[in-house]
N, C-alpha and C positions, 0 to 999 in steps of 0.2 A: 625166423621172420626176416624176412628183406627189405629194407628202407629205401624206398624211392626220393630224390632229390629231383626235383625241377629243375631243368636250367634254362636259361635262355640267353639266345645268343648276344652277346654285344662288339657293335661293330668297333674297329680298332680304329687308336687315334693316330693319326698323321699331324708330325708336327712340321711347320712352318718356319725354317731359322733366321737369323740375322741375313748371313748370306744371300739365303735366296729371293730376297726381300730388294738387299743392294744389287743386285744383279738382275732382277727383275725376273727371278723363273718362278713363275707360280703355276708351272700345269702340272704337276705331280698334286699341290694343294686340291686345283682346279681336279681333277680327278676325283682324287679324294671326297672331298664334295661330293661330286655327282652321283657316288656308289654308296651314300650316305655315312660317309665315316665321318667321323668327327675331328674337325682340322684347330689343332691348339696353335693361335699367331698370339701368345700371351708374352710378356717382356719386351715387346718389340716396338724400336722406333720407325715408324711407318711416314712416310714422307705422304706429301697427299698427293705428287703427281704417280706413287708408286700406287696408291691406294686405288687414285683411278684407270690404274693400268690390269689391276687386278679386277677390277670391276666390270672391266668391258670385259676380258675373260669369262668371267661365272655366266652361267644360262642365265635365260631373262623368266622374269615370272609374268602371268599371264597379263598382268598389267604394262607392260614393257620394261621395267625398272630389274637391276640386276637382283638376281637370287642368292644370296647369302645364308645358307643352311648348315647349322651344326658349327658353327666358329665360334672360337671362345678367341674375343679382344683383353682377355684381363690382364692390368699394368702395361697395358702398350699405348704408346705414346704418340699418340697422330700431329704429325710434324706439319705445320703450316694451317693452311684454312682447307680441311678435310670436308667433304662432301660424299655424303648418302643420299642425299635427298631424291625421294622416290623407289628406293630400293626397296627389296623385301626381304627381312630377316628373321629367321626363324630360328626360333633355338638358339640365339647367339649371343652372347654376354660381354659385356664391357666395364666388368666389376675395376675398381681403381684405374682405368684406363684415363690419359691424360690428351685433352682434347686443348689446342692452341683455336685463338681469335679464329671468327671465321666459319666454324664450322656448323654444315648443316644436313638437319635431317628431317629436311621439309619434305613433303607427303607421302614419308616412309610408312612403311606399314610393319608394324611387329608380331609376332605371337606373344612375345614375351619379351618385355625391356628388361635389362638387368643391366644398371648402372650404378649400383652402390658404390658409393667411396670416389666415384669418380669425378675430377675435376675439367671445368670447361671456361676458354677464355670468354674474351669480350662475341658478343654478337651470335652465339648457339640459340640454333632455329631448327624448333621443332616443329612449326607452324604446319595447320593441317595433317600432319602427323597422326597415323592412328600405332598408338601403345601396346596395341594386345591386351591378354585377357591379366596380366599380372604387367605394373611397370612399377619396378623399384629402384630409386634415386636415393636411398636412405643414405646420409650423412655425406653426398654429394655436394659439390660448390661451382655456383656460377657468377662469373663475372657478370660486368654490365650487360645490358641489353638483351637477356636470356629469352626467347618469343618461343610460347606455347599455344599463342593466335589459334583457336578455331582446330585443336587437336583433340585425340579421341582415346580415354580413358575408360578401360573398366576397374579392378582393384589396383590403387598408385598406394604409394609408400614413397613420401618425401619427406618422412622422418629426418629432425636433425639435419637439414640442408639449409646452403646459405646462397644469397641469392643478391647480386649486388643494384644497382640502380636500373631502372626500367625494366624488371622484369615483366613479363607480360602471358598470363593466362584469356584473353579479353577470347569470351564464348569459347572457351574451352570445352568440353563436355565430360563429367565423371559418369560412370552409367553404374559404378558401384562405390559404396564408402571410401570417400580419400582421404587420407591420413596428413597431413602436413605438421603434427606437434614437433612442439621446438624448433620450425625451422625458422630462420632469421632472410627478412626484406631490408634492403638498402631503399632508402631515396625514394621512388613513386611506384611501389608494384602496382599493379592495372590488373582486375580479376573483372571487369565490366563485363556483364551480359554471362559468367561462367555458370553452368548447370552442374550442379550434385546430386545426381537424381535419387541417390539413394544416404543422402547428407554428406556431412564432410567433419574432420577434427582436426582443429588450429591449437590444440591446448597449449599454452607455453610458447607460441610462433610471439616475433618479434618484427610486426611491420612499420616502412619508414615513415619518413617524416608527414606524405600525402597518400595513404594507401587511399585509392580506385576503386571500388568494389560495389560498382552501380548495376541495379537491377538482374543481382547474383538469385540463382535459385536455388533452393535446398528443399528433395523431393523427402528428404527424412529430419533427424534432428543433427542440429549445428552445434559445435561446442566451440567456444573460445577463452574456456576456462584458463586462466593466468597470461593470458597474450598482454601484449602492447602495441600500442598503436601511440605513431608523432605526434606530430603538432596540427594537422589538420586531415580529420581522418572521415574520408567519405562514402557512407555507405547508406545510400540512399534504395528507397523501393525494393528492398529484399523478399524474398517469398519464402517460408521457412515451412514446410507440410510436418511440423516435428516439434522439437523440443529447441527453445535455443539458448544455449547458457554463453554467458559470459561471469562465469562467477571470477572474483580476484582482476577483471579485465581491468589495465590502465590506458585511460587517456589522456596524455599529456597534453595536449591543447582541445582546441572546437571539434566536436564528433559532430557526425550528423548521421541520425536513423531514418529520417526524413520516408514517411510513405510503408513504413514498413508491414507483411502482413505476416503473423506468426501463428499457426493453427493450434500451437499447445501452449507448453508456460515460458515465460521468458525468463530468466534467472540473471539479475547483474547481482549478485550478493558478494560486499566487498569488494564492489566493483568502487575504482576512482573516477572522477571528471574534473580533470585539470582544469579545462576551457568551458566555454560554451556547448552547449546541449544542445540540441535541435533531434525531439522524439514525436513531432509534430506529423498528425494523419497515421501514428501507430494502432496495429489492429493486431491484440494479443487474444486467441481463441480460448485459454484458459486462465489460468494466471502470473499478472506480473510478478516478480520481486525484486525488488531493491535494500535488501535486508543488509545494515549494516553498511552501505551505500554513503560515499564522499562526494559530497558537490562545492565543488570551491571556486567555480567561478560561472556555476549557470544562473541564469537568469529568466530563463523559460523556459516548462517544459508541459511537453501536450501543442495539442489535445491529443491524448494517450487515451485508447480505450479499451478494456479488458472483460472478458467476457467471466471473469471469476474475480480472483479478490486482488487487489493491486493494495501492495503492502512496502513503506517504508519503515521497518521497524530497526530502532537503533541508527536511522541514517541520520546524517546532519549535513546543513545548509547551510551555508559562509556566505552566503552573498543575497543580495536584495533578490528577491526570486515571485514568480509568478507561476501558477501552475493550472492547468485544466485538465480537469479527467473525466471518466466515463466507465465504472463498472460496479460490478453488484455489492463488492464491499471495499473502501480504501481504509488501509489498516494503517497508523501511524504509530502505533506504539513507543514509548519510549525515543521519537525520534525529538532532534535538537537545532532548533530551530534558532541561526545564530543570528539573523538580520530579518527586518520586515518582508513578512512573505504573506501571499494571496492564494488562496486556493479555492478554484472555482468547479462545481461538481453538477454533474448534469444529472444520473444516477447513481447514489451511493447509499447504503450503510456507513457512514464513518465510524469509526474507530479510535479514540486518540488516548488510550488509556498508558498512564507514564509519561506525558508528552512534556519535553523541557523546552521552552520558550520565552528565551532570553529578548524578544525582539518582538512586535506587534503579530498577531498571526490573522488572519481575516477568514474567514469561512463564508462560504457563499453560494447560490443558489445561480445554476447558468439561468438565462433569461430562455423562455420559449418551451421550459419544459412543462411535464403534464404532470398533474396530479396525483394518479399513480406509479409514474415513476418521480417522484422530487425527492431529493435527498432527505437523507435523516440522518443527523447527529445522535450515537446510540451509548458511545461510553465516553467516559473522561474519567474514568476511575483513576486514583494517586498520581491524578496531570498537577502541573503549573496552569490554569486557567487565568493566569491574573492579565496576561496579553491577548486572551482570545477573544476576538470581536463574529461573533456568528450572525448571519445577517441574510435572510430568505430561505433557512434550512429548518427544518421539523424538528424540534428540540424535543418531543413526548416522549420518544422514547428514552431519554437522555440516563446516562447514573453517573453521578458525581462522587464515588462514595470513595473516601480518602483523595479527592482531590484539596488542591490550598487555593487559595488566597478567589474562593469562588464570590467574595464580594467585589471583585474587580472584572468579572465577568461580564461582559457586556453582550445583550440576545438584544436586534435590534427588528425591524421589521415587525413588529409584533406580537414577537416568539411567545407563544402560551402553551403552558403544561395542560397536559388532559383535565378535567372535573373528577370531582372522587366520584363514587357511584351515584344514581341516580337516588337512591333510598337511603342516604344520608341527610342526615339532620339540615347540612348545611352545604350549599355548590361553591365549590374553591378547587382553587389548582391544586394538582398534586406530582410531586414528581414520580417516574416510573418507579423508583423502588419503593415507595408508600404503596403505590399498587399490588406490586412485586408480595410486599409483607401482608397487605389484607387477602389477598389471593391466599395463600397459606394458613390464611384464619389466624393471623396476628393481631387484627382491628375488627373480626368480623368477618363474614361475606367471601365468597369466591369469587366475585365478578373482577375480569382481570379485563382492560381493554385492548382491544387488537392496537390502536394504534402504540401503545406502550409497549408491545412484544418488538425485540430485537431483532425481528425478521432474518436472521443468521445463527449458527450456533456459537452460545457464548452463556458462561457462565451466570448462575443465577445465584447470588450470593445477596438475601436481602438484610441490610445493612439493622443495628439496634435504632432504637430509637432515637436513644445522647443523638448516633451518628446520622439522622434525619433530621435532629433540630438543630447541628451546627450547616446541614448542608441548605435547609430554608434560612438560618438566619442570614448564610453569605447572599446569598439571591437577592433577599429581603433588602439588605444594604446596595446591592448593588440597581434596583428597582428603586430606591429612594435617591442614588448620586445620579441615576436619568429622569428623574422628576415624574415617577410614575407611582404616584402617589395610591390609588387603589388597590393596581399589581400587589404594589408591594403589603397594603394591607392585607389581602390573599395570603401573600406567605408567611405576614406574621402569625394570623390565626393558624394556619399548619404549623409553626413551626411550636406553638403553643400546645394544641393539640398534641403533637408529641413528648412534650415535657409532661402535660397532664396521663397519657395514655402509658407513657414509661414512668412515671412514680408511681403508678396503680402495677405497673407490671412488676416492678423491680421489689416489690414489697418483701420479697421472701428471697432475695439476697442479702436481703439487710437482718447482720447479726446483731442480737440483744434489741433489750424495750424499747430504751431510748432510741436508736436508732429506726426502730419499725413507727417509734409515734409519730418521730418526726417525717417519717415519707406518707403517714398518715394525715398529718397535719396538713404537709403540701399538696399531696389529692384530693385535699376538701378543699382548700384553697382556691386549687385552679380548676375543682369542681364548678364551685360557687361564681368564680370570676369566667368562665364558658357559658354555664346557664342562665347566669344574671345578668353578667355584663357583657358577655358577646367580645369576650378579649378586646376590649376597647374597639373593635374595628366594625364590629354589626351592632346599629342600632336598633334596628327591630326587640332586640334580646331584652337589653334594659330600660326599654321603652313599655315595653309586654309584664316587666317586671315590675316596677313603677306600679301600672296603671292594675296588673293584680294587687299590690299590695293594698294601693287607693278602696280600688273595691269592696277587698277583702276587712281594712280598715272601717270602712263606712257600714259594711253588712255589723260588724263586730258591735260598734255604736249605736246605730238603730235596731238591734235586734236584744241588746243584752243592755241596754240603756245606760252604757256607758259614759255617753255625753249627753251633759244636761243643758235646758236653752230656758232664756227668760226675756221672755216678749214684751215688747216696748209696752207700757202701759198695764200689766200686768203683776201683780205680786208673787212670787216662788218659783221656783224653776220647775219646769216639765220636762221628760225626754224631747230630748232634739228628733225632729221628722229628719229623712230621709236626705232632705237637700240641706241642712242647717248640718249633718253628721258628715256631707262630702264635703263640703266649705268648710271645715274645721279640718280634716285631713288634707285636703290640697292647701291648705294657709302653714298647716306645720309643715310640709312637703317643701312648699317654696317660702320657707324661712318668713314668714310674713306676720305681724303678730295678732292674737285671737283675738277676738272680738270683744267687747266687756260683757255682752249677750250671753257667752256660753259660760257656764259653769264647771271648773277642772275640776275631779276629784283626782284619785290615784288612777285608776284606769285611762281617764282621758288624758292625764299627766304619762304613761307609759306612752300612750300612744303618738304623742304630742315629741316625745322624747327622740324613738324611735325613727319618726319618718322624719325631725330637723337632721338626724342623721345619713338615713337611706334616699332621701328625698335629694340633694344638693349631690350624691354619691353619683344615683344612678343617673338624674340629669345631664352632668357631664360626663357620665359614660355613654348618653343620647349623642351629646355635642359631641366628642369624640370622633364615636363612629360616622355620625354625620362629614367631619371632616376628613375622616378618610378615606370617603367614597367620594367627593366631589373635591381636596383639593389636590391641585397640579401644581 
């Protein structure tokens, strides 16, 4: 069997010497070239009046500019202020090659840029410049003034380049992914008006003190994971059709996002902000993060608006701060709030469950919104609430469950929790997780109200009871230090309610007699004190209770002639009629003494006994509750 090898032919290289260089003969080169061989002029210091001696040599391409095809420049060193500009190069390489002040390759056209490694002085002009379908500058250095004005990109690679003061990309065009990680800006690079049509990656890039990057487009996703940017860094009106991370980004002084529109999520996680903020007129298509997020000297931020969940969770706030936002859920979790800060929300879910706040926090309802979208405060689960002032936001859905010091909590605007169901005994607020628990058939009933649903996904953990009546009694106090004297009757009978409805429940975790009598004890207790007295705060109860008793009292006397009566001018007593047997019970009722008329035996002495006791009881269980409902 015979093995066939392909070959194909490759044309031979013609090298270029020192020599012929100082001497100026380049038609053997020039030849070269034009039979398509490949001319090595690599090591060589190239003068630039020799450079253009060589240039008016080579054929012109159909644009008029010289044709330079198949040359490899690499490690040669273009002496002076060397000039391409307008040529057409193909195939030609410049890897390490070293370019002095000066030099330009303004409206050159490439197939393929290969400049790795290579260094360029002051004033290198690429301006209107098209790159070809590959241009790589990887681990290449430019001095000052580097102009890529209005040049034309498709796959770049400026990996690991450095790039000194005034660089300038201003409308540049990438027409596929460009790479710029790790490369390092001096002083003011200028990327104003540049297009990425297919995104761009800055990760780890190092821009100077005033980076420029106004009304930049990015047709895919933007990364600027671990960059840095100075002291005033401007990146106003961006258009991002993708993803835009700036995770770990630092900003050492005032950034501005000013205008920005971003069609996916925004990521700063671990992102710093040295300075001032300005994210003012942001439009994030899905969602923000700020996860773990450093603000140490902003003072505004928004109006931010996000079409999914915009989440600082774990971020902290050094400074007096103001904030506006706009999306379907703002998550704070766990974040640290270290100075007075405001947060005004147009529509949200909030979220604040963990939330450490050292410092006043305000919560707040924008003016102008509607109803169906108005914010709703939905968790505050194991927060610090004792700084939180909520004020024009929907508290219903709210869960407090392992948050502290919730008697310092302040709901102002006339925050009110939902009613328990309609077919309860009694209408009082209830918080969402009261809900949450009878919905599961913990109190009864399935009716769960919508406005109490979380409207987002999130855990449904409906807390014990104990942890329901320490989370009304903090409310309870905190409804009595705003002098809302009713409210807070509300939450004492809930919070009541759950002490009664947990000792009845609890009954068979309690080991041994004595222990089960005494939760027995307590359920009749706060049986009796629900049914009779209305937990001090409803009078109707022991008003109702009273006036049975009376009744019942008077039926008891006139029917079983327990009270006897002895009529003025008359000898021996007879049973008391009907209305002589109510004036005998409402006289021992309100402590008043009997009449020398009636006759006590032992029956009318129990009776007698009984309501000087129950009688002065439940009255001021009437007063009471009366005063619960009307004082402020």
């Amino acid at each position: 069997m015979v093995a066939f090898r392909a070959t194909t032919a490759v044309a031979p290289a013609h090298r270029l010497s020192q020599e012929h260089v100082d001497r100026g003969d380049f038609a053997a080169a020039r030849d070269a070239s034009a039979r398509g061989e490949h001319v090595d002029a690599s090591e060589l210091i190239l003068p630039a009046d020799r450079l253009r001696e060589l240039l008016e040599r080579l054929p012109r391409s159909p644009s008029g500019g010289a044709l330079v095809q198949r040359w490899s420049f690499a490690g040669t060193h273009f002496h002076g202020a060397a000039s391409l500009a307008g040529c057409e190069l193909r195939a030609t390489r410049f890897d390490d090659a070293r370019f002095d002040a000066g030099t330009s390759f303004r409206g050159a056209r490439f197939t393929r840029a290969r400049f790795d490694r290579a260094s360029f002085g002051a004033g290198a002009d690429f301006s209107a410049a098209s790159l070809g379908t590959k241009a790589h500058f990887r681990s290449a250095s430019f001095d000052d003034g580097a102009r890529f004005a209005h040049a034309g990109f498709q796959a770049t690679q400026f990996h690991d380049c450095s790039f000194g003061e005034q660089a300038s990309f201003r409308d540049a065009r990438f027409s596929v992914r460009a790479r710029f990680s790790r490369s390092r800006f001096a002083g003011r690079p200028n990327l104003t008006g540049a297009r990425f049509e297919r995104g761009a990656d800055f990760a780890g890039a190092s821009f100077g003190e005033q980076a420029q990057m106004v009304r930049v487009r990015f047709g895919g996703d933007a990364s600027f994971a671990g960059a840095e940017f100075g002291e005033r860094a401007r990146l106003t009106h961006w258009d991002v059709d993708g993803r835009l991370t700036m995770r770990s980004t630092r900003f050492a002084g005032p950034m501005s996002l000013h205008g920005a529109r971003v069609s996916g999520d925004a990521v700063f996680r671990f992102a710093r902000f040295g300075g001032t903020v300005d994210v003012g007129a942001v439009q994030v298509g899905r969602h923000c993060i700020f996860t773990e997020a450093t603000f140490a000297e902003a003072d505004r931020i928004g109006p931010l608006c996000a079409g999914g969940v915009l989440t600082f969770a774990h971020a902290s706030f050094h400074r007096e701060c103001s904030m506006e936002v706009d999306a379907r859920v703002l998550a704070m979790p766990a974040a640290h709030i270290l100075a007075p800060a405001r947060v005004v929300v147009r529509r949200a879910a909030v979220v604040l469950n963990g939330l450490q706040a050292s410092s006043r926090l305000v919560l707040s309802a924008a003016p102008g919104g509607g109803a169906q979208d108005a914010p709703r405060l939905v968790g505050a689960e194991d927060a610090d609430v004792g700084t939180l002032v909520v004020s024009g936001v929907d508290v219903r859905p709210l869960r407090l469950r392992g948050a502290d010091n919730i008697d310092k909590l302040r709901l102002e605007s006339g925050a009110r929790f939902e009613p328990v169901p309609a077919g309860a005994r009694a209408v009082r607020e209830a918080v969402a997780e009261e809900h949450l628990l009878r919905r599961r058939g913990g109190d009864g009933g399935a009716w769960y109200p919508a406005p109490c649903r979380p409207g987002i996904r999130y855990p449904e953990r409906p807390p014990d009871r104990a942890e329901l009546a320490r989370i009304y009694r903090g409310l309870r106090k905190a409804r009595e230090d705003a002098k809302d004297a009713p409210g807070a009757g509300d939450l004492y009978y809930a919070e009541m309610e759950m002490r009664r409805s947990g000792a009845w429940a609890g009954m068979g975790s309690v080991n041994g007699l004595s222990g089960r009598l005494g939760r027995l004890a307590e359920s009749l207790v706060l049986w009796l004190y629900k049914y009779g007295g209305g937990y001090g705060v409803r009078p109707g109860r022991p008003f109702l209770t009273l006036l049975a008793g009376v009744l019942g009292a008077t039926a008891l006397g006139e029917l079983g002639g327990a009270i006897a009566y002895v009529p003025d001018g008359v000898r021996g007593a007879q049973p008391a009629s009907l209305g002589h047997s109510l004036v005998f019970v409402l006289r021992s009722a309100l402590l008043l003494p009997t009449g020398s008329s009636f006759v006590v035996d032992l029956e009318a002495e129990v009776i007698q006994i009984v309501f000087r006791v129950l009688g002065p009881l439940l009255l001021g269980l009437v007063a009471l509750g009366l005063r619960a409902r009307v004082r402020r």
